[in-house]
The first five atom37 places (N, CA, C, CB, O) and aatype in JSON, in Angstrom:
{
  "aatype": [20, 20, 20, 20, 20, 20, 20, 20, 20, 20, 20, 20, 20, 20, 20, 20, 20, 20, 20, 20, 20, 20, 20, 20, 20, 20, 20, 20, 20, 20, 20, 20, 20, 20, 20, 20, 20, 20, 20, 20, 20, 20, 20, 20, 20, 20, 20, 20, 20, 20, 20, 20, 20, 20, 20, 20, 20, 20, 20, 20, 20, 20, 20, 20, 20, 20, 20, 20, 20, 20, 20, 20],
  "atom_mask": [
    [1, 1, 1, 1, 1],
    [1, 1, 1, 1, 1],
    [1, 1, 1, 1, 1],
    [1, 1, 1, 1, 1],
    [1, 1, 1, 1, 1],
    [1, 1, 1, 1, 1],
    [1, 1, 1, 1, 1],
    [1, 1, 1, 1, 1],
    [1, 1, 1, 1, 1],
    [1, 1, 1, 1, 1],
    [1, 1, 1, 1, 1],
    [1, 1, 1, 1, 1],
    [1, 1, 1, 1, 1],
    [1, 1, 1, 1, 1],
    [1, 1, 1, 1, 1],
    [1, 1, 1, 1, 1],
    [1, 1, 1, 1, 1],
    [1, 1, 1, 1, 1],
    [1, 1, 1, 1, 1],
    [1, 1, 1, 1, 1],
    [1, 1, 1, 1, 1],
    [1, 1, 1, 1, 1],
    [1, 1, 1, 1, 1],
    [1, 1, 1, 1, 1],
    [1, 1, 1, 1, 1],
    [1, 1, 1, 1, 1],
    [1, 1, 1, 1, 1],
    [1, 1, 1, 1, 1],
    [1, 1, 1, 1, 1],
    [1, 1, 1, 1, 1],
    [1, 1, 1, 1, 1],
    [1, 1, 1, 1, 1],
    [1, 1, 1, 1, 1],
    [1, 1, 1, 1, 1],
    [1, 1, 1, 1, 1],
    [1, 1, 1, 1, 1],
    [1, 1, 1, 1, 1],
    [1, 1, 1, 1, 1],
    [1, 1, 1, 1, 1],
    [1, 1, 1, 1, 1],
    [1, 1, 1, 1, 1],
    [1, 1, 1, 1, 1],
    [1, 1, 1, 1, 1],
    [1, 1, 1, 1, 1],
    [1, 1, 1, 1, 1],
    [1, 1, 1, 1, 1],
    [1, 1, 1, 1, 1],
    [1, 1, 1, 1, 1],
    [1, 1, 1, 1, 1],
    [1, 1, 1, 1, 1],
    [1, 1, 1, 1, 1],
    [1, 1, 1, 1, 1],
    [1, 1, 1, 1, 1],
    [1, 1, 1, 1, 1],
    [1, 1, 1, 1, 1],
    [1, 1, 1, 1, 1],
    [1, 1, 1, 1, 1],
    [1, 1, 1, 1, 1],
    [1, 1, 1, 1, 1],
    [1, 1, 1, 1, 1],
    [1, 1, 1, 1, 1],
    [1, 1, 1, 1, 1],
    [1, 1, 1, 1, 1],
    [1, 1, 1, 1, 1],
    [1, 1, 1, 1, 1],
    [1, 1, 1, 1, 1],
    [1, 1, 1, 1, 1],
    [1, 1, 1, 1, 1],
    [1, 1, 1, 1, 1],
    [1, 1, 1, 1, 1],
    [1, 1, 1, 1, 1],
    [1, 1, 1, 1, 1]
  ],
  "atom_positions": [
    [[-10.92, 8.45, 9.69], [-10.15, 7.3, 10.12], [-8.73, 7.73, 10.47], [-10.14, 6.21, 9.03], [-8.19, 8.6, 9.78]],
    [[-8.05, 7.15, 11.57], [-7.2, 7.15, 11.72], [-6.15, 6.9, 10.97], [-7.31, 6.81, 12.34], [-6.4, 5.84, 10.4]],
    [[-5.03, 7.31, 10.61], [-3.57, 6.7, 9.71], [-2.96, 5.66, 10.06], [-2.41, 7.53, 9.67], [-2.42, 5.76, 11.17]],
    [[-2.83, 4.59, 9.48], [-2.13, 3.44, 10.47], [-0.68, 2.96, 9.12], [-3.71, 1.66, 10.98], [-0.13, 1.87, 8.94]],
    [[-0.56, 3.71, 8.73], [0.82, 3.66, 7.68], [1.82, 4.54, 7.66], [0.53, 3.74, 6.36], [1.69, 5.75, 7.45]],
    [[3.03, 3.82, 7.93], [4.25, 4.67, 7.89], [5.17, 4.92, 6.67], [5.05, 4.18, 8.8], [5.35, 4.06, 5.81]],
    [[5.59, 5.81, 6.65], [6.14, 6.46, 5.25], [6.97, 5.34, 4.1], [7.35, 7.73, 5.76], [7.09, 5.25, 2.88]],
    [[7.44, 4.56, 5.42], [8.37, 3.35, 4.34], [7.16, 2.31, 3.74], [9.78, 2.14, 5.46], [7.11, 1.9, 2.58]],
    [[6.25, 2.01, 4.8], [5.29, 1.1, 3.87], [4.76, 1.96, 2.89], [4.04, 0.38, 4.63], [5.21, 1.46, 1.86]],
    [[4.11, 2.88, 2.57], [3.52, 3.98, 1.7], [4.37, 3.88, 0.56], [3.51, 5.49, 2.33], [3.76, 4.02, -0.5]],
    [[5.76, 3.66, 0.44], [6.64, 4.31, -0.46], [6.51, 2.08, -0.97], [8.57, 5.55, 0.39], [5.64, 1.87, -1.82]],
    [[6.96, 1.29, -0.68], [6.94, 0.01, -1.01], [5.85, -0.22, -1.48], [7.22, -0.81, -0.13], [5.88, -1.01, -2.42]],
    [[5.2, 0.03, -1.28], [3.27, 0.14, -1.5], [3.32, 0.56, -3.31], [2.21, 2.01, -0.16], [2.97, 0.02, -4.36]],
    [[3.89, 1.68, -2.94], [3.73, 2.72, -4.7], [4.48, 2.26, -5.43], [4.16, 4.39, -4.89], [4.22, 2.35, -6.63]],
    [[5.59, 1.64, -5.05], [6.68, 1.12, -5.65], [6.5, 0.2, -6.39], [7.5, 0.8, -4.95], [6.93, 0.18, -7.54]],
    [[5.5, -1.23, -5.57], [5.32, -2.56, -6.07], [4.0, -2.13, -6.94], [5.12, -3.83, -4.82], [3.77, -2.8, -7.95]],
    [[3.09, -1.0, -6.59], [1.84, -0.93, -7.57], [2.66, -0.12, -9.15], [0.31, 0.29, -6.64], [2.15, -0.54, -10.19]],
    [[3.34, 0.52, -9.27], [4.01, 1.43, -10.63], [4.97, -0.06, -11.27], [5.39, 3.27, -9.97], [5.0, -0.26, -12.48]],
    [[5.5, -0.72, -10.56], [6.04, -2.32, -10.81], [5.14, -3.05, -11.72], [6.1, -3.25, -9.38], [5.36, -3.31, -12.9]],
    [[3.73, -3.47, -10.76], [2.89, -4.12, -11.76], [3.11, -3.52, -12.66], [1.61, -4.24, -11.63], [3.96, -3.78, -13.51]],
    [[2.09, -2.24, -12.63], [1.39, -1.42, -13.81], [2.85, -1.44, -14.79], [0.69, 0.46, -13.26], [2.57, -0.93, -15.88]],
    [[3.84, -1.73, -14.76], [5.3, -1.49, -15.71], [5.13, -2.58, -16.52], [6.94, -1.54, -14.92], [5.12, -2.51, -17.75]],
    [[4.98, -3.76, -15.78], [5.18, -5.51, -16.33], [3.71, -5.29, -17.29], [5.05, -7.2, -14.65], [3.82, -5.44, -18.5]],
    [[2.6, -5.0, -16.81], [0.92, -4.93, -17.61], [1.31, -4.69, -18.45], [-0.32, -4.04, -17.36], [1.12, -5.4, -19.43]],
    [[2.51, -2.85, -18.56], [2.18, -2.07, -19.58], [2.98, -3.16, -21.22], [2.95, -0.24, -19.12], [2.57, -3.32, -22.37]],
    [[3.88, -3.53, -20.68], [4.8, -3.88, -21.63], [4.42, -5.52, -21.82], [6.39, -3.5, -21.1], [4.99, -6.16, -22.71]],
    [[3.77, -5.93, -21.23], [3.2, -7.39, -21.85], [4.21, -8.63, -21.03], [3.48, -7.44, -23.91], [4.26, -9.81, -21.38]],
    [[4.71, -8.23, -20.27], [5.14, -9.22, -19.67], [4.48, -9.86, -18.58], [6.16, -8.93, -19.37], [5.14, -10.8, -18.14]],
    [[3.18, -9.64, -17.87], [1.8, -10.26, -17.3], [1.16, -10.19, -18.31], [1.03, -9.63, -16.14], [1.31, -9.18, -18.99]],
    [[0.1, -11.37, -18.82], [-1.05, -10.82, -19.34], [-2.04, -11.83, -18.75], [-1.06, -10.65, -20.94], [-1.76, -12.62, -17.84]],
    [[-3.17, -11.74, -19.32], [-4.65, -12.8, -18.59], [-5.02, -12.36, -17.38], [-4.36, -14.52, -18.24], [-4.88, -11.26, -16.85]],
    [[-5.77, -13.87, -16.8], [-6.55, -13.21, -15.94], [-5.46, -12.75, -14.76], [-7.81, -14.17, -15.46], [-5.79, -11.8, -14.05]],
    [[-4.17, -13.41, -14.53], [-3.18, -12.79, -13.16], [-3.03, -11.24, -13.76], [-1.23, -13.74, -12.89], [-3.62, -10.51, -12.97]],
    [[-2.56, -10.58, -14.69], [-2.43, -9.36, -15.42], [-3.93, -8.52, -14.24], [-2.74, -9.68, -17.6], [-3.85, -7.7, -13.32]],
    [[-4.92, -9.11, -14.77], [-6.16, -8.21, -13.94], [-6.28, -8.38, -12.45], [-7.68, -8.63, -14.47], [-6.82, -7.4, -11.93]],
    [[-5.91, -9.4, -11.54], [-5.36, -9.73, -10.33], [-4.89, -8.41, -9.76], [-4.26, -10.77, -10.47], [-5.44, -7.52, -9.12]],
    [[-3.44, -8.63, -10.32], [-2.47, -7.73, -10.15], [-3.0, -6.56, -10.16], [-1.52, -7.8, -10.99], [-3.03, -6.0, -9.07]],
    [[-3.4, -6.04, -11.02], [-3.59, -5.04, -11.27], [-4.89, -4.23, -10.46], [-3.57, -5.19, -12.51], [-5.15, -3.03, -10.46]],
    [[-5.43, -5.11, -9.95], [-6.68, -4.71, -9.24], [-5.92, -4.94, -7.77], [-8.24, -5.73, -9.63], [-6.61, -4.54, -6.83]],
    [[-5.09, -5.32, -7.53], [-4.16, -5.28, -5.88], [-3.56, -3.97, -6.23], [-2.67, -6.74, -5.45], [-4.03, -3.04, -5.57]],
    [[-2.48, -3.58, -7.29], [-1.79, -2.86, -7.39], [-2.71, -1.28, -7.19], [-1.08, -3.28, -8.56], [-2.22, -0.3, -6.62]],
    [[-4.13, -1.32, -7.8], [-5.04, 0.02, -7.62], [-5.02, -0.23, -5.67], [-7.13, -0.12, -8.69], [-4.98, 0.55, -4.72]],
    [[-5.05, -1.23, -5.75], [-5.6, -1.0, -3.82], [-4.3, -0.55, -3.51], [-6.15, -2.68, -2.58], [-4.42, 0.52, -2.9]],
    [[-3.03, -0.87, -3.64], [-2.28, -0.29, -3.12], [-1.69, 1.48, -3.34], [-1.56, -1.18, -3.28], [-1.24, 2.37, -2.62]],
    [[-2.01, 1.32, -4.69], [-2.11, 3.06, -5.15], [-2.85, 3.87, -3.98], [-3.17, 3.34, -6.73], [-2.34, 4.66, -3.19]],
    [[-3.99, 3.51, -4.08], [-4.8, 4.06, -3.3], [-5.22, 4.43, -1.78], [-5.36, 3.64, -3.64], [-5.85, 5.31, -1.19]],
    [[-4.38, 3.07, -1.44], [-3.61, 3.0, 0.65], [-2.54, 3.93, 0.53], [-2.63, 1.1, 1.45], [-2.29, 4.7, 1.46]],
    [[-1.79, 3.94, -0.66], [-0.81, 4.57, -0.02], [-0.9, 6.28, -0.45], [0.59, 3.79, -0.44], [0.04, 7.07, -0.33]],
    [[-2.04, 6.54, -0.88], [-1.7, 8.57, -0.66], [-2.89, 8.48, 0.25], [-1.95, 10.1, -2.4], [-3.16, 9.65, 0.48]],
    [[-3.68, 7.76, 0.84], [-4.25, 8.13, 1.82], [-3.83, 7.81, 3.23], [-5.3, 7.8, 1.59], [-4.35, 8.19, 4.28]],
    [[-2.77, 7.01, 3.06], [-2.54, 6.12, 4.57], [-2.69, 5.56, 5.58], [-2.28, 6.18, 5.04], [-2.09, 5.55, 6.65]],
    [[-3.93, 4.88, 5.02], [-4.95, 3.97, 5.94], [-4.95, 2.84, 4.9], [-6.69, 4.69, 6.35], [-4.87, 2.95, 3.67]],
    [[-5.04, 1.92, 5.52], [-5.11, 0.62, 4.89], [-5.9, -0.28, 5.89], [-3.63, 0.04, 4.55], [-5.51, -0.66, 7.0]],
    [[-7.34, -0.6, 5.16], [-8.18, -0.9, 5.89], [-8.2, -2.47, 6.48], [-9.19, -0.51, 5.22], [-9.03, -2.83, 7.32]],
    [[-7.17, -3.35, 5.92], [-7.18, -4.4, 6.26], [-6.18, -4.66, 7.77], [-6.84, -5.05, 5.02], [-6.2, -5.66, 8.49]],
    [[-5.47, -3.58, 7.92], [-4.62, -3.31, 8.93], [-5.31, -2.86, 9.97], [-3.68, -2.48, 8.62], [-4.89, -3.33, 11.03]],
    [[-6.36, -2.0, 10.09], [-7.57, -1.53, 10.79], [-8.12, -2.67, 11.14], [-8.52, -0.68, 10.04], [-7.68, -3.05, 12.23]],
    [[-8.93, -3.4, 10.65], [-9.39, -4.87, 10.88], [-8.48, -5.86, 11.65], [-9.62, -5.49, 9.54], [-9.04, -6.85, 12.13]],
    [[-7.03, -5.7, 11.84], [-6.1, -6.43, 12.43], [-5.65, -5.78, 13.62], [-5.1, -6.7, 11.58], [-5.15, -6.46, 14.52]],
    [[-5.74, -4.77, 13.7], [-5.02, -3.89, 14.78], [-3.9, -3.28, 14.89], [-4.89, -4.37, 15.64], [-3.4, -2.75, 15.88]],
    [[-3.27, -3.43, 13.08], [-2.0, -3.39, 13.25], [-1.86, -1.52, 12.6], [-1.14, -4.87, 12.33], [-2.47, -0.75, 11.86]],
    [[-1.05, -1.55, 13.16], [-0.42, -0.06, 12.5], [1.36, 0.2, 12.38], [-1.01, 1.28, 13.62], [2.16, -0.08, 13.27]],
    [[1.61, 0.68, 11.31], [3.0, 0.75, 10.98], [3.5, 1.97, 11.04], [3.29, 0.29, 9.8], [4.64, 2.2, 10.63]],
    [[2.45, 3.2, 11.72], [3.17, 4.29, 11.76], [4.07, 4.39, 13.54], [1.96, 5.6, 11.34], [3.76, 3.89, 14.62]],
    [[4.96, 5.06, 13.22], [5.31, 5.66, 14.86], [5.0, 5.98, 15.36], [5.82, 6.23, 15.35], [4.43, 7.02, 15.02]],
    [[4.92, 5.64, 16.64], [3.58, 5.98, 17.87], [4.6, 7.65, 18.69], [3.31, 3.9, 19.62], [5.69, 7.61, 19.26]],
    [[4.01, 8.48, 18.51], [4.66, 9.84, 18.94], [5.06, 9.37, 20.99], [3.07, 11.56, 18.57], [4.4, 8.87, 21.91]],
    [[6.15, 9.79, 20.85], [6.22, 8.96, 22.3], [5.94, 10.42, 23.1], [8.03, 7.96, 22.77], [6.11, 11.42, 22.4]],
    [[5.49, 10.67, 24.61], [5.7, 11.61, 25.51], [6.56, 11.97, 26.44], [5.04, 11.62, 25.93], [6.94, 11.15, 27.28]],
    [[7.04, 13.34, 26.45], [8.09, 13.58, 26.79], [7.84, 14.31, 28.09], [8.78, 14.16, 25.79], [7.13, 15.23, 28.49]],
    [[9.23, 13.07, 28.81], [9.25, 12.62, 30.18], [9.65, 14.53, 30.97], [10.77, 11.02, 30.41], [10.36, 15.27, 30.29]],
    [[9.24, 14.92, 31.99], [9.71, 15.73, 32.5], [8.74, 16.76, 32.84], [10.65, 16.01, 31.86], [9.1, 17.77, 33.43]]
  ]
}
């Protein structure tokens, strides 16, 4: 598959999933949103060291920089 993620989403991605997993660890989520979360936060772990995010694929969208060609 193609990469359709750029370094800043990748890094917001890891950021907001180590976030949850912080609030889980220390008891400030708990119940069923605690397992929610936490089952978004693995999807995002997981988009972001591979850098495909398959729901973006399904949309068409991609957030990496398109390498431009050079004129000349």
């Amino acid at each position: 598959m193609k990469k359709n993620m750029s370094g800043i989403d990748r890094a917001i991605r890891f950021i907001v999933a180590i976030g949850v997993g912080a609030l889980a660890y220390f008891g400030v989520i708990e119940g069923v949103l605690m397992y929610v979360l936490l089952a978004i936060a693995a999807i995002f772990l997981i988009t972001s060291f591979v850098s495909i995010c398959p729901l973006y694929s399904l949309m068409g969208i991609s957030t990496c920089k398109v390498p431009t060609k050079a004129s000349g």
